[in-house]
C-alpha positions in Angstrom: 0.0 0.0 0.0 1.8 3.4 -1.2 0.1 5.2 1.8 1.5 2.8 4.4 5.0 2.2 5.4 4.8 -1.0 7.5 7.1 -1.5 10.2 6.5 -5.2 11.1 5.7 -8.1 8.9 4.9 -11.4 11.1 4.5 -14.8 10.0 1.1 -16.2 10.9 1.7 -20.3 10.6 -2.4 -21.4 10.7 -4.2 -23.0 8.1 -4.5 -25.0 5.3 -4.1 -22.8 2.3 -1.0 -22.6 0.1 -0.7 -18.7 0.5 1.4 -17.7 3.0 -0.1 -15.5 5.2 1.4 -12.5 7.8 0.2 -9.6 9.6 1.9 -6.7 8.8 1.8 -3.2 11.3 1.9 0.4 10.1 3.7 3.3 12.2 0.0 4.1 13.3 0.2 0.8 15.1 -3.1 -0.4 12.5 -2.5 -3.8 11.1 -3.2 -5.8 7.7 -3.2 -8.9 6.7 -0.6 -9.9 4.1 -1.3 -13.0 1.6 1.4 -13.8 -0.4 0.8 -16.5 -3.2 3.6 -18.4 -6.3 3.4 -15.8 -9.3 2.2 -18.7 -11.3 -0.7 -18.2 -9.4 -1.6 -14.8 -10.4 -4.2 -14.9 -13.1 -6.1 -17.0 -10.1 -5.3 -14.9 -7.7 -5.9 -11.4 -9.3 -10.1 -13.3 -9.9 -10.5 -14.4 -6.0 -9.5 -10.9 -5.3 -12.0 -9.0 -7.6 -14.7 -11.7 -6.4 -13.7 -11.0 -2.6 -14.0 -7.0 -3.7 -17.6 -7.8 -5.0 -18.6 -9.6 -1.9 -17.1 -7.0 0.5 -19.7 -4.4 -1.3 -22.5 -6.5 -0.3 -21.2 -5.6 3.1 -20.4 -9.2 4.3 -18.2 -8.8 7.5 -15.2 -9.9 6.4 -11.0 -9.1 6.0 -11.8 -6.5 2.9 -9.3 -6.2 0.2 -7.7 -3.1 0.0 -4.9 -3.6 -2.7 -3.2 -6.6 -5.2 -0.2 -6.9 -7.1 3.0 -8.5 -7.7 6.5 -8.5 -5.6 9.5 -9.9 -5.6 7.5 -13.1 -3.6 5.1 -13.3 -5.7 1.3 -12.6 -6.1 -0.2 -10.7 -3.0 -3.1 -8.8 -1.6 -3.1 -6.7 1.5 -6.8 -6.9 3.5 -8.1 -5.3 6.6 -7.2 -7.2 10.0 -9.7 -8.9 12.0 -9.2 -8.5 16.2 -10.8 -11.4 17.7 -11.2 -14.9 18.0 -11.7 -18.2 15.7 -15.3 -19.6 16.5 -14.3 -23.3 16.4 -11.6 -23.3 19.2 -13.9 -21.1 21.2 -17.6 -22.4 20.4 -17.8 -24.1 23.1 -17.6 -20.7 25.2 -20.0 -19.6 23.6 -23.5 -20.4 25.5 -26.3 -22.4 23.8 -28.1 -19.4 22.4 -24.9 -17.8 21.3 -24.2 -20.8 19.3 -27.8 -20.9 17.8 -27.4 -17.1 17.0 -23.9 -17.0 15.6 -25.3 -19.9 13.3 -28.0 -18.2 12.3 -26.3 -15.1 11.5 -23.3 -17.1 9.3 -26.6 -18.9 7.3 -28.0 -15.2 6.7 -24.1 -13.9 5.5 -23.8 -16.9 3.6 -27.1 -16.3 1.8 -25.7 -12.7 0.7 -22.6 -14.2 -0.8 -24.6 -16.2 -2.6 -26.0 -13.4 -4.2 -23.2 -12.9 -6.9 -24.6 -14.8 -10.4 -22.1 -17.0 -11.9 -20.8 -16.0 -14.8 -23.2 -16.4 -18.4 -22.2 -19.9 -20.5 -20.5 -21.3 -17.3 -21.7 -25.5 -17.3 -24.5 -27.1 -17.0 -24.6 -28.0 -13.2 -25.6 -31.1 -13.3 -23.4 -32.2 -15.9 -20.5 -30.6 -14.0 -21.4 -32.5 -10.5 -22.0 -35.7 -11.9 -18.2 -36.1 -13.8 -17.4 -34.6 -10.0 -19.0 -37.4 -8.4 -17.7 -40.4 -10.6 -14.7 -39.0 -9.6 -15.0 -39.3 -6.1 -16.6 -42.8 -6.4 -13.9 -43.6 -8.3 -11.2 -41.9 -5.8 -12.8 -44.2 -3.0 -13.0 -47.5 -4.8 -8.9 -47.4 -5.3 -8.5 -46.1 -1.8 -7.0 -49.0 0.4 -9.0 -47.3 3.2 -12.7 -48.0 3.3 -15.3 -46.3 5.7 -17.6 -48.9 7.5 -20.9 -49.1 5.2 -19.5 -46.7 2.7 -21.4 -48.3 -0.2 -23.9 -46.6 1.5 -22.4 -42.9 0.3 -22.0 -44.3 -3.2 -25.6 -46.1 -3.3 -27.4 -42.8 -2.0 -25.6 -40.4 -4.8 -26.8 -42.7 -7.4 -30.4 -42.8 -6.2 -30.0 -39.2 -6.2 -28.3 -37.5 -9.1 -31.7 -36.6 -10.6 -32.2 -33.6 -8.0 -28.9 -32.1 -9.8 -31.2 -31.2 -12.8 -32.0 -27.7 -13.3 -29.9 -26.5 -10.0 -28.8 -22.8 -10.4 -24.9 -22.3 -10.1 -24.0 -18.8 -8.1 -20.8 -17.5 -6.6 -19.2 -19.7 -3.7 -16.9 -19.2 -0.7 -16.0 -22.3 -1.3 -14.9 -23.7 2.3 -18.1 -22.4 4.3 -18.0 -23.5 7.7 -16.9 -23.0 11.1 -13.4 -23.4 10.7 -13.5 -20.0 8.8 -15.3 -17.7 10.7 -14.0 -15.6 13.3 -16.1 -13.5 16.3 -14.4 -10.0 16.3 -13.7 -8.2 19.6 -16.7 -6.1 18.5 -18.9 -9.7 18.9 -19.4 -9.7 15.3 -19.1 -12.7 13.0 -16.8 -12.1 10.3 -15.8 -14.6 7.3 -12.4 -15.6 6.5 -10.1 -17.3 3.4 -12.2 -17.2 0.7 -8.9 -18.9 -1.0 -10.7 -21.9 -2.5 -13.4 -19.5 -3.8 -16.0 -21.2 -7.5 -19.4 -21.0 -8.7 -22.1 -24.0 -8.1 -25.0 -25.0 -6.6 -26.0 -22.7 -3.7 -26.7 -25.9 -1.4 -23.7 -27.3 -2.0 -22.0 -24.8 -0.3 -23.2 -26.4 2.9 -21.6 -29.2 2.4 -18.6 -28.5 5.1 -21.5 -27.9 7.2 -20.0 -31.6 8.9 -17.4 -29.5 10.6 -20.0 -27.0 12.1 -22.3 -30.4 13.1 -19.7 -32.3 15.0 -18.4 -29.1 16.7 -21.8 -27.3 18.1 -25.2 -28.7 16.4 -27.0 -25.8 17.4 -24.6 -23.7 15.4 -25.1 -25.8 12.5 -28.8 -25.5 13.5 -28.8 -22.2 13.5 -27.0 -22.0 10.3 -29.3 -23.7 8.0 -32.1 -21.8 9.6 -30.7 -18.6 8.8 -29.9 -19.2 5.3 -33.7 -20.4 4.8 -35.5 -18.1 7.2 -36.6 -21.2 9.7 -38.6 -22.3 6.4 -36.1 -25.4 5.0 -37.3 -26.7 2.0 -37.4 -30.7 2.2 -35.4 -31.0 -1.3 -32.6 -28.8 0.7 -31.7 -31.8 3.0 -32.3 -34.5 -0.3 -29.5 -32.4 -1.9 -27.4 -31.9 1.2 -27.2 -35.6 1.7 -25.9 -36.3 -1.7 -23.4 -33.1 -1.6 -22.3 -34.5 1.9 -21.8 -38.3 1.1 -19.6 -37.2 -2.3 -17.5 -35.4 -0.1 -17.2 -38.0 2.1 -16.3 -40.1 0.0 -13.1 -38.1 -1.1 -12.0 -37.6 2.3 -9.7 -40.6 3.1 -8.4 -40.6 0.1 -7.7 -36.6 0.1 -6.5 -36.8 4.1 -3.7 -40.0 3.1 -0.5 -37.7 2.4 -1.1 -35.7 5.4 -0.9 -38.8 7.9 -2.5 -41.3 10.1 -4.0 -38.9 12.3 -5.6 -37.0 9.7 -7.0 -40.2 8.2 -8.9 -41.0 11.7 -10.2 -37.6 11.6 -11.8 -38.4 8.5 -12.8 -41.9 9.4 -14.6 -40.6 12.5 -16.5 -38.1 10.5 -17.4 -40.4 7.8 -18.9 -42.5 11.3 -20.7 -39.3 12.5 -22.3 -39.2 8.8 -23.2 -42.3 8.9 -25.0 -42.0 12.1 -27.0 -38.5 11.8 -28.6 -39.8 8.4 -29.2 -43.4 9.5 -26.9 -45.1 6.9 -28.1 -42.7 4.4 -31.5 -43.8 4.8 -33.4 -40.4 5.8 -32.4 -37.5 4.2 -32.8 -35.0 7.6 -29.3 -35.5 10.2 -30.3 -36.0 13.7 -28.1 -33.3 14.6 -31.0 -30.7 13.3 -32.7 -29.3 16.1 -35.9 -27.6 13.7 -36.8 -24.0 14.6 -35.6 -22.6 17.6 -37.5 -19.3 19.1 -34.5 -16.9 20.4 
């Protein structure tokens, strides 16, 4: 930024994005976050960050870009800094209303990104999901690791794939979920790395909802809720189920490189799935609470 002259540039070490990341501090004492991504990246780069401007006018609280360009590192954008705290590592400080509300306010933030068409002569949806899917399956059947019952995943996306038909394909965050939202000193929720930003299917953007589920149902309640207005149409949780089980079933095979402990993170979930929708046998997870009166 030619108006700032930054004094401090500090590594932040958290996450699982590619950029690197640092805060940087100005001789006001204000700070910025720096993202710093491989030039070869740029063309990529230099669209999440005009998508990301877009969104910010919508006035989704988030880290707002202020600038982009190219350095001696590579591709970078400075945003604004966020003072507070990540909501999964402190949900469960949060009381049970709190969660509930929290969730509902992500659901209606989420349903303002959403708001951003996709761009004109982009794919068919369905055709798109459905080469997605075989992939997956296909991912999974060569995967020396198997879930217990995870036919189950594979039989339930094939019974399905007809609700893919005529679904409308808007802007995405693209990692949605709990792991990426922060609660700002001012108590506000704010949205984070929208790195792995795309354009699909509204409702498949809940399909990380998982991570929100196993942390704090009532967020996740609360989420869903928002997004719909406590009126959740029944072909919502149809889709969901199929969005959830292809992701599921790429899991294991995407968690291998990082390690055994990653892999039982992934193998526990798939068991938590497995569980909420009754071997994939009724479309709405137990861990839905319905309509909650605040």
């Amino acid at each position: 930024m030619p108006q700032h002259k930054f004094i401090t540039k500090q590594l932040i070490d958290k996450g699982w994005s590619e950029d690197k990341k640092y805060c940087l501090t100005d001789e006001q004492g204000k700070r910025f976050l720096l993202r710093v991504s491989p030039i070869e990246q740029y063309d990529r780069k230099k669209s999440e960050y005009e998508l990301m401007s877009q969104v910010a006018t919508l006035g989704v609280p988030m880290c707002k870009p202020l600038e982009f360009g190219t350095s001696d590192e590579g591709a970078y954008s400075i945003q604004t800094w966020i003072d507070g705290v990540d909501v999964e590592e402190n949900v469960h400080n949060l009381t049970c209303e709190e969660q509930y509300s929290y969730g509902f306010e992500a659901g209606r933030i989420l349903k303002e990104i959403h708001k951003i068409p996709a761009p004109k002569g982009i794919e068919d949806w369905e055709i798109y999901f459905n080469r997605k899917a075989d992939r997956k399956i296909k991912m999974y059947e060569e995967c020396p690791i198997k879930y217990e019952n995870g036919q189950a995943f594979i039989d339930y996306i094939n019974a399905h794939r007809y609700l893919l038909s005529g679904r409308p394909r808007t802007y995405q965050h693209g990692d949605y979920h709990i792991g990426n939202m922060m609660i700002g000193n001012d108590k506000q929720l704010y949205i984070i790395d929208f790195n792995r930003n795309d354009f699909g299917d509204p409702w498949e953007e809940f399909n990380r909802i998982v991570w929100c589920a196993q942390a704090a149902p009532l967020f996740a309640t609360g989420m869903v809720n928002g997004y719909f207005d406590n009126d959740v149409p029944v072909q919502f949780w149809e889709l969901l189920a199929l969005y959830i089980s292809s992701n599921t079933l790429s899991s294991v095979p995407w968690a291998i490189p990082f390690g055994q402990s990653e892999i039982q993170v992934m193998v526990n979930q798939a068991k938590d799935v497995l569980s909420w929708y009754d071997n994939m046998t009724k479309p709405v997870p137990t861990w839905y609470k319905e309509v909650i009166n605040k």
